[in-house]
N, C-alpha and C positions, 0 to 999 in steps of 0.2 A: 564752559566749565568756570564753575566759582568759586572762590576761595571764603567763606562765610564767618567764618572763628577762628582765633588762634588765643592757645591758653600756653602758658608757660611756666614752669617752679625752678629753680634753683638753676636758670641758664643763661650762662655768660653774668651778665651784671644786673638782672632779675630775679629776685626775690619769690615772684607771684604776678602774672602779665593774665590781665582777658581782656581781650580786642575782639571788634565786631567791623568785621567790613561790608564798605559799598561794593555793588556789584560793577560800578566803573572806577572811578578815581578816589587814590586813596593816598593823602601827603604827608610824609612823617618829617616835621623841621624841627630843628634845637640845634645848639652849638655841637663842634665835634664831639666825638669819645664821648656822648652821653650813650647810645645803646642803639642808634637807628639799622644800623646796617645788622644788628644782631637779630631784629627782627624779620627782615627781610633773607638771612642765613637758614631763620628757624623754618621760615616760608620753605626756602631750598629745599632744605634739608628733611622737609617732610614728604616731598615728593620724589625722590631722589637719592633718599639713606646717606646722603654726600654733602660736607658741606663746600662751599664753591671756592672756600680759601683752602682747600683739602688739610684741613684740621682733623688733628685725632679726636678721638669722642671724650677721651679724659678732659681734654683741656677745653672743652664746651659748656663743661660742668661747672658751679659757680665755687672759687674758691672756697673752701672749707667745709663742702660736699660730698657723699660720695656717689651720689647719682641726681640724673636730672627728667625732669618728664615734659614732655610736650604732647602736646591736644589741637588738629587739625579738623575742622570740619568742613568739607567738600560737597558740594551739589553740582552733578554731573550730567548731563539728558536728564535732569526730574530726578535722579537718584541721589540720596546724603549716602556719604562718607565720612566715618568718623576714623582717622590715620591717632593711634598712640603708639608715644614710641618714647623708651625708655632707653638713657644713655649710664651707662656704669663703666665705674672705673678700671675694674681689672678685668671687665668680662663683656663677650659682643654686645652689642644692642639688640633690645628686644624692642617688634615690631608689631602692634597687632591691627586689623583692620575689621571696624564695627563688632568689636571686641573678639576677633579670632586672628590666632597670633599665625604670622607669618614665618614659614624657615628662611627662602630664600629672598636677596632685595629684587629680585626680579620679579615679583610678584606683585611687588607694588609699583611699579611700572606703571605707564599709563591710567592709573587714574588720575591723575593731575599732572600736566606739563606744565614745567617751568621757564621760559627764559628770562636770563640773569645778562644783566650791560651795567657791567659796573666800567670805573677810570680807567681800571688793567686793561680791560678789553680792546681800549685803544691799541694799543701798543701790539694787539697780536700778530699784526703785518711783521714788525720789526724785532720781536722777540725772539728766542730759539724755537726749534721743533718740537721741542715739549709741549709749546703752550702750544701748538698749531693741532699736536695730534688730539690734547686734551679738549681741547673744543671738538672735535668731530667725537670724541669718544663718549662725552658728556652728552649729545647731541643724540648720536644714536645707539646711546643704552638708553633714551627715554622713547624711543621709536622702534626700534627694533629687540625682539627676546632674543633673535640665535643669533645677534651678534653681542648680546652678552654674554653667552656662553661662550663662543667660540671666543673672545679677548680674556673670559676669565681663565679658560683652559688654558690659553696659550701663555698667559700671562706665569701661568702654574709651571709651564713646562719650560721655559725660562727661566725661571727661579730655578728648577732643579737642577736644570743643563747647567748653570754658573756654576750651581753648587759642585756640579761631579767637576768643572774642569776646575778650580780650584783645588780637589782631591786629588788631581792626577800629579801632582807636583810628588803628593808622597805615595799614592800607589797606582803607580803606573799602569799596572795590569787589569785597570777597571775602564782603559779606552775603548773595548768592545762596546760596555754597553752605550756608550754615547748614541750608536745607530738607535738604539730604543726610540732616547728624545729629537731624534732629529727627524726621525718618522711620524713623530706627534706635533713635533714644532712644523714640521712642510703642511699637517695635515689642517693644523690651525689657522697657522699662517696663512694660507690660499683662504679659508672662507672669510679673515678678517678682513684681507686685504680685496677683495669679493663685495663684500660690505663698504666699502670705504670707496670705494670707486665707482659705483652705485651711486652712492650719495654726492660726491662731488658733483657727477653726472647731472643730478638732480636738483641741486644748488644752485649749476649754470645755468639751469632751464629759469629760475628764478629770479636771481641775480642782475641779469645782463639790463633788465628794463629797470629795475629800480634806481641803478647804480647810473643808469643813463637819465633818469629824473632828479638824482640827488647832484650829479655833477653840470646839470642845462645841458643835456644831450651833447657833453665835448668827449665823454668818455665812454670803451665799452670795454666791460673786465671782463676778464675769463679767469676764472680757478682750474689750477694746473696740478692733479693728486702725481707725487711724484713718489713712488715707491722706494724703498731700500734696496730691492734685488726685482725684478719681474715674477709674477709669478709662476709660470711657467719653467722659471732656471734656477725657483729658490731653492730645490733640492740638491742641484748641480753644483749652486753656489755654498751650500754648507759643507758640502765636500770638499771643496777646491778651500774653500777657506780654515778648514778644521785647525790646521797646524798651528795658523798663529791664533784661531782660538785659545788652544791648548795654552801658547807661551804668554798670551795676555790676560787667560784666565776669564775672561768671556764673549757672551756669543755679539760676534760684529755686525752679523745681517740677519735681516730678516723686518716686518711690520713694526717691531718696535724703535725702530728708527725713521718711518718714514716721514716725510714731508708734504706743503701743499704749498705751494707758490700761484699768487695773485699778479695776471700780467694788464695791464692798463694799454690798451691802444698796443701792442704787441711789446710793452717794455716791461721787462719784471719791476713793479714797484718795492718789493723787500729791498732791494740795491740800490735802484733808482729813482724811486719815487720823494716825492718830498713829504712833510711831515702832514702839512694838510690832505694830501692824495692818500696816505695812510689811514687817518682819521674817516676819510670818508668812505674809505674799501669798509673800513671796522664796522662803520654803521651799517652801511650796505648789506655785511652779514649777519648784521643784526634782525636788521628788517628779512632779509631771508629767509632765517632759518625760524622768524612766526609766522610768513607763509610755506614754508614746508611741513614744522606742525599742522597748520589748520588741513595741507592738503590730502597729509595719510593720518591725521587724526578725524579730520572730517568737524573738528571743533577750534577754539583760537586757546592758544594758552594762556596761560598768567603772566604778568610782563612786570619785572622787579628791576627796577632803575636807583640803582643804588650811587646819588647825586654825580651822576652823568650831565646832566643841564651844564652847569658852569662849566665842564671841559670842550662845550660847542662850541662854535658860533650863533648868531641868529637865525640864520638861514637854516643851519644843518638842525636846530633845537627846531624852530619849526616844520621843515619835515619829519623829523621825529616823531611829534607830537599829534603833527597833522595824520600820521600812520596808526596813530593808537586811539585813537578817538571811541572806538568801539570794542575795545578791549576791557577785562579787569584790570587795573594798571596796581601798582603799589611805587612810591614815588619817596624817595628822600631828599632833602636837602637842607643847608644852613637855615637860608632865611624864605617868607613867603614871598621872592622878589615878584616887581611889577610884571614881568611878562609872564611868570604862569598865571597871575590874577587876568590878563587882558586877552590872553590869546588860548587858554584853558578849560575849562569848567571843570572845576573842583568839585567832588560830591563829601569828600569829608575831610577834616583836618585833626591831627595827631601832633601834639607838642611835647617832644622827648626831653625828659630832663634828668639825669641821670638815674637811670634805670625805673623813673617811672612815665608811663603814658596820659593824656587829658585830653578827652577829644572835647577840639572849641567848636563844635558846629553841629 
């Protein structure tokens, strides 16, 4: 799959944007804060209805706006895709695909896979469980449709449950219906968590050689999905725990807490690891999860490096690099330094300068 056009009106710090991409490498350089990474968001976000810095859609819109439109066109097995989608201020986004509008984002799904390696990314060894679940969730809502459902239901029936135990403070007599959602939250919960240990599963099967090429065969990682409650006892457990539900006002267990822990040679690196063994687990999953695409998509996805280079080393940018070679890539960075000119092939060059594009090549 290829990423072919991207048009843009009134987004972010864009006026009026048409871009025409190569089918492999594609470099957007200029000094910061001129717009590079907002192009690569719009990429996201066309595939995906999300953008990856989880921005509301108001604030995508270009100051003194009140809506914004973006133009995608995709060619997929031989097939064009045209993805419009309109962002407005007080009201959802409207989505339409080769001009027929979409209700749900699950819909758009799978015609174009994204992965997104930005700087943050580094960091997701060492960060909280947020960012750990949010990567598996971003991951397999562009893979899986019934594990978008089953996170958005469950996601729903959370919301609610906070809500009712929040109310019990002043009426008491509505703790009966709690059983409602704790029967919708076990019933969610098991397929989420279904889904999420599937995919770890499947990770490892991927994982362990790359990570043993990126380190000189000194390392073997294993990802460890480490649940909130088993699923088998999260029923058990929402019973035993209701009370201080109630007095804390919400719910403590269940999938939306859970975790995944990377162990290195049997030592958990989250605690142990040092900052390089970190950085290289990050890449590691990077490179993973565009071979896990390619293996239940049966195609490669899009690979949006949003100035990742300068937080490597040598070695690790060239692996990197050496892994994407045959991919669509979309590439930002400061400057054209010498080693993506010597060890690269560039097919186009894009020179950002605030909020306009020039392609020199």
């Amino acid at each position: 799959m290829i990423i072919k056009s991207l048009k843009l009106k009134n987004y972010r710090n864009y006026d009026l944007l048409d871009l025409t991409f190569d089918p492999k490498t594609n470099i957007l350089y200029g000094d910061n804060a001129q717009g590079k990474t907002n192009i690569l968001e719009a990429l996201y976000l066309s595939g995906t209805t999300k953008s990856h810095r989880g921005t509301k859609d108001r604030d995508m819109i270009q100051f003194g706006y009140d809506e914004s439109h973006l133009e995608t066109v995709v060619e997929k097995k031989g097939i064009i895709f045209q993805i419009d989608m309109h962002l407005k201020k007080n009201k959802p986004k409207g989505v339409a695909v080769n001009g027929i509008p979409i209700r749900r984002a699950s819909e758009l799904f799978g015609i174009v896979n994204v992965v997104f390696f930005s700087p943050e990314d580094l960091n997701i060894i060492k960060n909280g469980p947020a960012e750990r679940r949010r990567f598996i969730d971003l991951e397999l809502c562009q893979l899986n449709k019934l594990y978008v459902h089953a996170l958005v239901q469950y996601n729903r029936v959370v919301t609610q449950r906070n809500k009712l135990l929040k109310e019990l403070a002043f009426r008491p007599d509505y703790e009966d219906t709690l059983d409602v959602w704790d029967m919708q939250m076990v019933q969610y919960g098991r397929e989420v968590m279904k889904y999420r240990a599937e995919f770890v599963e499947e990770l490892n099967g991927i994982i362990l050689s790359i990570h043993q090429q990126l380190s000189g065969k000194k390392e073997d990682l294993q990802i460890i999905y480490e649940p909130n409650t088993p699923a088998d006892e999260f029923e058990a457990e929402l019973k035993r725990g209701r009370p201080q539900d109630i007095r804390q006002k919400t719910s403590l267990s269940g999938p939306h807490r859970d975790d995944i822990s990377f162990h290195v040679n049997g030592i958990d690196i989250r605690k142990f690891g040092s900052q390089g063994q970190q950085r290289t687990t990050a890449l590691s999953l990077k490179l993973a999860e565009i071979e896990i695409v390619k293996k239940i998509v049966k195609d490669y996805p899009i690979l949006l490096l949003d100035d990742v280079l300068s937080e490597l080393d040598s070695s690790r940018q060239n692996h990197l690099l050496g892994g994407i070679g045959h991919i669509q890539t979309v590439i930002t960075c400061t400057g054209l330094d010498e080693f993506v000119n010597h060890r690269f092939p560039i097919d186009k060059v894009f020179r950002v300068t605030a909020g306009t594009v020039t392609s020199e090549n």
